[in-house]
N, C-alpha and C positions, 0 to 999 in steps of 0.2 A: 460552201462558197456562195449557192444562191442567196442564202439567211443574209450574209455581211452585205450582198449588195443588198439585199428590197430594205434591210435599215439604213444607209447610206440614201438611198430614195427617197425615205422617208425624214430624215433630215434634214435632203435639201430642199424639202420643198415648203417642210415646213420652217426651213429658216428663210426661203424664199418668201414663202408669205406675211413671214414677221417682218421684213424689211421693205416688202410692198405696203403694209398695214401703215408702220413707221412711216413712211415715205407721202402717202395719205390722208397720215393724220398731221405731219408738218406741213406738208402743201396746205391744207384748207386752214391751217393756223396762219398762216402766212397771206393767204388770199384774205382774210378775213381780215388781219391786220393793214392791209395796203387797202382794203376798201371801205373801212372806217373815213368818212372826211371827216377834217378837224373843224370844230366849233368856230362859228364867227365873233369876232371883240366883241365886248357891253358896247352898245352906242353911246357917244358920248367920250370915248377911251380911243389912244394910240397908242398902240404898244406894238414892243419886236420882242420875239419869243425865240430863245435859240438853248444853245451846250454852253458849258463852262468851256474855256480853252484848253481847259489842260484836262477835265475831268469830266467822260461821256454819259457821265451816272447823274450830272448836274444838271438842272435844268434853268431858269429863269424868266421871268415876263418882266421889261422894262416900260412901264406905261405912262401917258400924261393925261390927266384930266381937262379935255376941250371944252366939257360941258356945263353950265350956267348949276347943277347941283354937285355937292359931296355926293364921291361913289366910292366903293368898296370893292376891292377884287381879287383874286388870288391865281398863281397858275397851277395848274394840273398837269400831272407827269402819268402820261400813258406808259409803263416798265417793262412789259413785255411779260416776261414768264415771272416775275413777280409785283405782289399788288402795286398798283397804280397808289400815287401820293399827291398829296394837295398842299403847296406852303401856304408861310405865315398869308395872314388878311391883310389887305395895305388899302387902309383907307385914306382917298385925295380930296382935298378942297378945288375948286376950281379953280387953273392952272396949275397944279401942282403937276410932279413926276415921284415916280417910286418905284420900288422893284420889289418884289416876291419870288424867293426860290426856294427847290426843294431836291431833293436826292433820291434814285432809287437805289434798289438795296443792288450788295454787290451782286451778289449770288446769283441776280434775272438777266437780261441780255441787253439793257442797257434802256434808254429814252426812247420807245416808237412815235409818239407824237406829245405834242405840247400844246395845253389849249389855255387861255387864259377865263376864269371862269366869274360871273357878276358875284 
Protein backbone atom coordinates (compact mmCIF):
# COMPACT_ATOMS: atom_id res chain seq x y z
CA UNK A 1 0.00 0.00 0.00
CA UNK A 2 2.80 2.46 0.94
CA UNK A 3 4.54 1.68 -2.86
CA UNK A 4 0.80 2.83 -4.70
CA UNK A 5 0.82 5.97 -2.56
CA UNK A 6 4.79 7.51 -2.84
CA UNK A 7 3.70 6.69 -7.03
CA UNK A 8 0.49 8.70 -6.74
CA UNK A 9 3.03 11.50 -5.04
CA UNK A 10 4.95 11.33 -7.44
CA UNK A 11 2.51 11.86 -10.16
CA UNK A 12 1.01 14.55 -8.79
CA UNK A 13 3.51 16.47 -8.50
CA UNK A 14 5.07 16.00 -11.34
CA UNK A 15 1.84 16.59 -13.24
CA UNK A 16 1.63 19.64 -10.87
CA UNK A 17 4.77 20.84 -12.25
CA UNK A 18 3.92 20.28 -15.83
CA UNK A 19 0.98 22.43 -15.54
CA UNK A 20 2.94 25.19 -13.51
CA UNK A 21 5.68 25.02 -16.33
CA UNK A 22 2.58 25.22 -19.04
CA UNK A 23 1.02 27.93 -17.06
CA UNK A 24 4.47 29.96 -17.21
CA UNK A 25 5.35 29.51 -20.29
CA UNK A 26 1.71 30.78 -21.65
CA UNK A 27 1.84 33.74 -19.24
CA UNK A 28 5.27 35.32 -20.46
CA UNK A 29 3.89 34.42 -24.09
CA UNK A 30 1.19 36.44 -23.44
CA UNK A 31 2.98 39.31 -21.50
CA UNK A 32 5.15 39.43 -24.18
CA UNK A 33 2.51 39.77 -26.73
CA UNK A 34 0.55 42.70 -24.95
CA UNK A 35 3.87 44.38 -24.66
CA UNK A 36 4.99 44.51 -28.06
CA UNK A 37 3.71 48.36 -29.23
CA UNK A 38 2.45 48.52 -32.56
CA UNK A 39 4.72 50.34 -35.25
CA UNK A 40 3.73 53.96 -36.13
CA UNK A 41 2.14 54.90 -39.97
CA UNK A 42 4.97 55.91 -42.82
CA UNK A 43 4.74 59.81 -42.46
CA UNK A 44 3.04 61.07 -45.13
CA UNK A 45 0.24 58.02 -44.99
CA UNK A 46 -3.55 57.82 -43.14
CA UNK A 47 -4.47 54.69 -42.74
CA UNK A 48 -7.21 52.51 -40.33
CA UNK A 49 -5.99 49.10 -39.83
CA UNK A 50 -8.54 46.71 -38.37
CA UNK A 51 -10.36 42.59 -39.01
CA UNK A 52 -12.42 41.59 -41.77
CA UNK A 53 -16.13 41.57 -40.32
CA UNK A 54 -16.79 38.33 -40.63
CA UNK A 55 -13.22 36.70 -40.64
CA UNK A 56 -10.68 37.17 -37.37
CA UNK A 57 -7.85 35.61 -39.60
CA UNK A 58 -8.14 38.74 -41.92
CA UNK A 59 -6.55 41.51 -41.55
CA UNK A 60 -6.35 45.04 -43.64
CA UNK A 61 -4.58 48.62 -43.71
CA UNK A 62 -6.87 51.05 -45.64
CA UNK A 63 -4.44 54.16 -46.44
CA UNK A 64 -4.30 57.63 -48.25
CA UNK A 65 -1.40 59.29 -49.56
CA UNK A 66 -1.32 63.05 -47.90
CA UNK A 67 2.08 63.31 -48.92
CA UNK A 68 3.63 65.57 -52.04
CA UNK A 69 5.70 61.96 -53.08
CA UNK A 70 4.69 58.21 -54.44
CA UNK A 71 4.82 55.93 -51.36
CA UNK A 72 4.53 52.19 -51.12
CA UNK A 73 3.18 50.29 -48.16
CA UNK A 74 1.85 47.04 -47.05
CA UNK A 75 0.20 45.69 -43.77
CA UNK A 76 1.75 43.15 -41.46
CA UNK A 77 -0.29 40.62 -39.60
CA UNK A 78 1.31 39.81 -36.19
CA UNK A 79 -0.68 35.73 -36.05
CA UNK A 80 0.13 34.64 -32.94
CA UNK A 81 1.12 31.00 -32.69
CA UNK A 82 1.61 31.00 -36.43
CA UNK A 83 4.19 32.94 -38.67
CA UNK A 84 3.19 36.56 -38.89
CA UNK A 85 2.21 37.56 -42.76
CA UNK A 86 2.96 40.58 -44.92
CA UNK A 87 0.22 41.57 -47.88
CA UNK A 88 0.22 42.68 -51.33
CA UNK A 89 2.55 46.12 -51.85
CA UNK A 90 0.19 49.04 -52.60
CA UNK A 91 1.84 51.61 -54.03
CA UNK A 92 -0.10 55.57 -53.90
CA UNK A 93 0.46 58.66 -56.08
CA UNK A 94 -0.23 61.62 -54.10
CA UNK A 95 -3.82 61.73 -53.05
CA UNK A 96 -4.55 58.55 -53.74
CA UNK A 97 -6.19 55.61 -51.15
CA UNK A 98 -5.61 51.88 -51.27
CA UNK A 99 -5.90 48.91 -49.21
CA UNK A 100 -3.58 45.99 -48.55
CA UNK A 101 -4.65 42.77 -46.86
CA UNK A 102 -3.55 39.53 -45.66
CA UNK A 103 -4.66 36.33 -43.81
CA UNK A 104 -3.25 34.28 -41.06
CA UNK A 105 -3.19 30.83 -41.25
CA UNK A 106 -6.14 28.97 -39.61
CA UNK A 107 -4.43 26.75 -37.38
CA UNK A 108 -2.59 30.00 -34.98
CA UNK A 109 -4.79 31.94 -32.75
CA UNK A 110 -5.79 34.46 -34.81
CA UNK A 111 -4.56 38.60 -35.53
CA UNK A 112 -2.48 39.89 -32.22
CA UNK A 113 -1.52 43.14 -33.75
CA UNK A 114 -1.72 44.97 -37.13
CA UNK A 115 0.97 47.27 -38.33
CA UNK A 116 1.04 48.98 -41.53
CA UNK A 117 4.67 48.82 -42.87
CA UNK A 118 6.71 51.62 -45.45
Amino acid sequence: MKKLFQGTTVRTAARGAAVAGLTLALGATATAAVAAAPAAVPPGLSCHTGKHAIDDYTGYALCKNNGSATQTFWVHLVCGWSPDVDGEHVTLSPGQSGQSTAHCAGLGSGIGEIHVRP
